[in-house]
C-alpha positions as CSV (number, residue, x, y, z in Angstrom):
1,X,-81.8,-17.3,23.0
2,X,-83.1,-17.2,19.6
3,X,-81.2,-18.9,16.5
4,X,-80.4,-15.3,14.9
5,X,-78.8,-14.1,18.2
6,X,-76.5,-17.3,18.2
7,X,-75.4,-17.0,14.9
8,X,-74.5,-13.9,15.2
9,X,-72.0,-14.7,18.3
10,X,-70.4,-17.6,16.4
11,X,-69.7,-15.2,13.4
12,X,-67.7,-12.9,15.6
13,X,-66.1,-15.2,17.2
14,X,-65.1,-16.9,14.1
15,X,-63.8,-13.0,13.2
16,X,-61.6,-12.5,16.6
17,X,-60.1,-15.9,15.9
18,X,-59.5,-15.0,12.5
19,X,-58.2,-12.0,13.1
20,X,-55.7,-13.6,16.1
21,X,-54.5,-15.8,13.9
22,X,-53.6,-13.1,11.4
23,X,-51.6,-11.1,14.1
24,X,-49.8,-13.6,15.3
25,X,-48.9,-14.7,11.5
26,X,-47.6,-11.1,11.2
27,X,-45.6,-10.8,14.7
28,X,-43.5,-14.2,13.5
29,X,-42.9,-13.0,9.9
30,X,-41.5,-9.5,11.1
31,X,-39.1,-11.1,14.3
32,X,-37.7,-13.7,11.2
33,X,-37.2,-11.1,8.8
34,X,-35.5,-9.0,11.4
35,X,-32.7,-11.6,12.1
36,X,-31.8,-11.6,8.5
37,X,-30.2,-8.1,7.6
38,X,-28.4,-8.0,4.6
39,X,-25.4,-5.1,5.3
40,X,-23.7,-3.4,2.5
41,X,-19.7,-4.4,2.4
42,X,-17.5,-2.2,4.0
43,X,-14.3,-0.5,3.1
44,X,-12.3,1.5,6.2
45,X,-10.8,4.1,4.3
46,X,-8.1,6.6,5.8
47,X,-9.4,10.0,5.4
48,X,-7.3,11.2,2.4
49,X,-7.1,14.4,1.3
50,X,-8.1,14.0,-1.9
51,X,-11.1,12.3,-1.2
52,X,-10.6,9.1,-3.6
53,X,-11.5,5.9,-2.3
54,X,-10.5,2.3,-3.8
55,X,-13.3,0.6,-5.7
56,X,-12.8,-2.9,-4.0
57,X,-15.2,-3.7,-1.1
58,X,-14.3,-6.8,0.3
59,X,-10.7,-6.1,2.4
60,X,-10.0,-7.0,5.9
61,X,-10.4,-3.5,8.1
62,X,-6.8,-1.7,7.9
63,X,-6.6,0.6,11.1
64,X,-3.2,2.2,13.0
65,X,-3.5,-1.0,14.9
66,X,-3.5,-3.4,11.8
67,X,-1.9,-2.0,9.1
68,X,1.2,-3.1,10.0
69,X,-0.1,-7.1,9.5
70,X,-2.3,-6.4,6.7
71,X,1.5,-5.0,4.9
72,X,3.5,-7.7,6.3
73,X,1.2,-10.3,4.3
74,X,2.5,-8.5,0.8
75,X,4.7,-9.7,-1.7
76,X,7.3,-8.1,-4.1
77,X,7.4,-9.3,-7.5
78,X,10.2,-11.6,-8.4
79,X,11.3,-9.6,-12.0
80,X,10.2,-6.4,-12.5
81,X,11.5,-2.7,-13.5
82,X,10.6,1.0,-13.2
83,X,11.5,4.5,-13.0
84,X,12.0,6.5,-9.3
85,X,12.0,9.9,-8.9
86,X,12.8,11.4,-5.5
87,X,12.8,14.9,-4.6
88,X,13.9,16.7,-1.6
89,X,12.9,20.6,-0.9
90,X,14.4,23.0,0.9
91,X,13.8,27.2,1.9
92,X,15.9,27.9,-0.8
93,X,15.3,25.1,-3.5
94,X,14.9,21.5,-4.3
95,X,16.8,18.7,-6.1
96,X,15.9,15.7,-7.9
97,X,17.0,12.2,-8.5
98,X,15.7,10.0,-11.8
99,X,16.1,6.4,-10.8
100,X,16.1,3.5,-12.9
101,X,15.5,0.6,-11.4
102,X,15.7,-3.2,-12.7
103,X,15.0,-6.4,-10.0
104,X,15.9,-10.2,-11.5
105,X,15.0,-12.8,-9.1
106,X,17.2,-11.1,-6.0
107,X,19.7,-9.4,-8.6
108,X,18.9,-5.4,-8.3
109,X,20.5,-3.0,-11.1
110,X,20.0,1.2,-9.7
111,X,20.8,3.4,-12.4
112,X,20.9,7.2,-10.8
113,X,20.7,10.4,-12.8
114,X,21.9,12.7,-10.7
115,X,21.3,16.4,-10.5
116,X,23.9,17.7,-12.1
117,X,24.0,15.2,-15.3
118,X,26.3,12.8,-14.0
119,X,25.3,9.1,-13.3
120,X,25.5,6.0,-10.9
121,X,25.4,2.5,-10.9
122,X,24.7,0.2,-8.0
123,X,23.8,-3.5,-8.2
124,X,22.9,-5.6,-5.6
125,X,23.6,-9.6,-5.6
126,X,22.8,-12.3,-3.2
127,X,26.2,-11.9,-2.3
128,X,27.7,-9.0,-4.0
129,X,27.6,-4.8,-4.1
130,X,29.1,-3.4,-7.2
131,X,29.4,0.8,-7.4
132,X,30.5,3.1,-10.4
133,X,30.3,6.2,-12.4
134,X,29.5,6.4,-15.9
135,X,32.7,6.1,-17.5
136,X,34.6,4.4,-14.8
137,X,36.3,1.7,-16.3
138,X,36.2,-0.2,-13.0
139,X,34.1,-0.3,-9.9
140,X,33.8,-1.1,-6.6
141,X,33.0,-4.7,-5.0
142,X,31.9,-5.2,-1.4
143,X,30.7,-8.2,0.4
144,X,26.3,-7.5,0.5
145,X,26.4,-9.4,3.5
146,X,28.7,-7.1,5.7
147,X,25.5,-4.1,4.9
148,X,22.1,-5.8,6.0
149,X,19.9,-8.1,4.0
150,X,19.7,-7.3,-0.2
151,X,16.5,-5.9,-0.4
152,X,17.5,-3.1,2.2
153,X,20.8,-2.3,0.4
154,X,18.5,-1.9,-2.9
155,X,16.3,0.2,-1.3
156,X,18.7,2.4,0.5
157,X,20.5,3.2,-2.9
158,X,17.6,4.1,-4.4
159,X,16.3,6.7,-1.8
160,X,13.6,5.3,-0.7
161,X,11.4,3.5,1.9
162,X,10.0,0.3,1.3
163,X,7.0,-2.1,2.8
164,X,9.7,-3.6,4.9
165,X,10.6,-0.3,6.8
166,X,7.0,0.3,7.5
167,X,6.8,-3.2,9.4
168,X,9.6,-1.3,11.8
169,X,7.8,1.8,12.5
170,X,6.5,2.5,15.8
171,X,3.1,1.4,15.7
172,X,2.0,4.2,18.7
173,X,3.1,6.6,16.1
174,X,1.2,5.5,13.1
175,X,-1.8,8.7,13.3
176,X,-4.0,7.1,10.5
177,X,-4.6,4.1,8.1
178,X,-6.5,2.4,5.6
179,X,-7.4,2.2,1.7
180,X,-7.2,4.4,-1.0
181,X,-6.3,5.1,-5.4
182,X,-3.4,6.6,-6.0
183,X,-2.8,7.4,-9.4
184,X,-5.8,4.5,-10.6
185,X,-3.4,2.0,-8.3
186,X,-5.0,0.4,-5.4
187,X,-2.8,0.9,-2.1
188,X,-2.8,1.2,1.8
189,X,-2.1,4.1,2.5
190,X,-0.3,4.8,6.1
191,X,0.8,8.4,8.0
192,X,3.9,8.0,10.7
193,X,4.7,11.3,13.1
194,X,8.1,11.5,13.5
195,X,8.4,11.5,17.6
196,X,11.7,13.1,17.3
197,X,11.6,16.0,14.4
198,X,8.0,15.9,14.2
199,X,7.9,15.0,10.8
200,X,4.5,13.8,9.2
201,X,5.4,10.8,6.4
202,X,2.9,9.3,4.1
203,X,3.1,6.3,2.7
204,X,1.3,4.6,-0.1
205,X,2.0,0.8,-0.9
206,X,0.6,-1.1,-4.1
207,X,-1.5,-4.3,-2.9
208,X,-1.3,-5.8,-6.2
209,X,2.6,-5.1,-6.7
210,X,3.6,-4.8,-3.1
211,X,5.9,-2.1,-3.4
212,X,5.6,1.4,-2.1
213,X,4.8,3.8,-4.7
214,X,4.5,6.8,-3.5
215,X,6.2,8.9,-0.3
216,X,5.8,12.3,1.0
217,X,7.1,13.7,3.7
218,X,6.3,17.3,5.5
219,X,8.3,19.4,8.2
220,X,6.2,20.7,11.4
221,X,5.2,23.4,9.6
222,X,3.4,21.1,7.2
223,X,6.0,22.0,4.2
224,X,6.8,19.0,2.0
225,X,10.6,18.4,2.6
226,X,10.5,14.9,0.4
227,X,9.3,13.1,-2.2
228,X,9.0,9.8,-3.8
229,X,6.7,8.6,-6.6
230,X,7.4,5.6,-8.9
231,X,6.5,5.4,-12.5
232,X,4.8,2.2,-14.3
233,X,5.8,-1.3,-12.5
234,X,6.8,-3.2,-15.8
235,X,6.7,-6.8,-14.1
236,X,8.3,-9.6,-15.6
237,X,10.0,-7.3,-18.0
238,X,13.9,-6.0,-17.3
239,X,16.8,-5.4,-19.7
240,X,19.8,-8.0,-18.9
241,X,22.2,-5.2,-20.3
242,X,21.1,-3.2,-17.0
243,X,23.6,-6.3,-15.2
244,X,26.2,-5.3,-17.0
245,X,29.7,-4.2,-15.1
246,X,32.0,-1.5,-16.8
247,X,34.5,-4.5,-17.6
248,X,31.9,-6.1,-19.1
249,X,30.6,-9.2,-17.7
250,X,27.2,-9.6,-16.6
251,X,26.0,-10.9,-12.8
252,X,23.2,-12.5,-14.3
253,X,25.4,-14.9,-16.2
């Protein structure tokens, strides 16, 4: 075999070896990059009818079957104070409610504007329930304890649901979950059907305040029978004068 003819078989093998070398090379770099996939973070948003969607991405996955945990972990703010208003509609009209709310660390002062002008007060001890009318020069006291815990009482004067109540829902009933913005406020946002009237309610509760902001509620026919939507959450800020009883002494003293 002459010395041209052998060179040129060592040079292609040199090649296929080469060119082995460089496959395999490839095959290992494409099976390690493959086991490291970099996901985008994922928000499980209910489907809202607005569209709007919070702008935080890294949330534990709120579904029917969670929300009711996710809520549970929420706290209220010790001293805070806002304004409710509450609404309820009916074939022939609606009325409204301005609330005025006050919370001191378990202490809950409900000032109601009701719809004909008139006004009443309602505050809410650790021990105590006080009820009057503007210009009552004295008032009614009940034992809070003989009613349910305080926060409930609170709530219940003020017309409206709170995080608590969704804890007691029936979770088969719960049609849809997840995050949302209402009103540039981050929230959860749950809907309950009503297995008796067949009432849709949607709920909408503040994760950095815990408090439920916002409530609607519509008949079968899809009407909105209620409302509920709180103003500006002023925490850490309250008026002592809002503890005030008609004879003058204040709870908070």
């Amino acid at each position: 075999m002459s010395s041209k003819r052998i060179l040129g078989i060592t040079a292609f093998g040199v090649l296929l070896i080469v060119a082995v070398i460089g496959v395999m090379l490839l095959v290992t770099y494409f099976r390690h990059e493959s086991g490291v996939v970099n996901l985008p973070e994922t928000v499980v948003t209910a489907e809202i009818p607005d569209g709007t969607e919070p702008d935080t991405l890294d949330r534990v996955e709120v579904t029917p079957g969670t929300v009711q945990a996710v809520v549970s972990t929420l706290v209220r703010p010790d001293v805070y104070s806002r304004i409710i208003k509450v609404e309820s509609f009916w074939d022939d009209g609606q009325v409204s409610y301005t609330i005025h709310v006050a919370v001191y660390s378990g202490f809950t002062s409900i000032r109601t504007v009701m719809p004909a002008g008139g006004e009443k007060y309602v505050i809410v001890t650790p021990d105590t329930l006080y009820i009057w009318y503007a210009d009552d020069v004295s008032f009614f006291i009940g034992e809070r304890g003989t009613l349910g815990d305080d926060y409930r009482i609170a709530d219940e004067f003020q017309m409206i649901d709170a995080y608590e109540d969704i804890l007691d829902l029936d979770r088969d009933c719960i049609t849809n979950a997840g995050y949302t913005v209402y009103r540039d406020d981050d929230c959860i946002y749950i809907e309950y059907l009503s297995p008796f009237f067949g009432y849709l309610r949607k709920y909408y509760v503040s994760i950095g305040l815990g408090l439920v902001i916002a409530v609607e509620e519509y008949d079968e026919t899809g009407r909105l029978v209620y409302s509920m939507t709180a103003g500006e959450c002023l925490v850490g800020e309250v008026d002592p004068a809002a503890f005030t009883l008609p004879d003058g002494t204040n709870v908070l003293d």
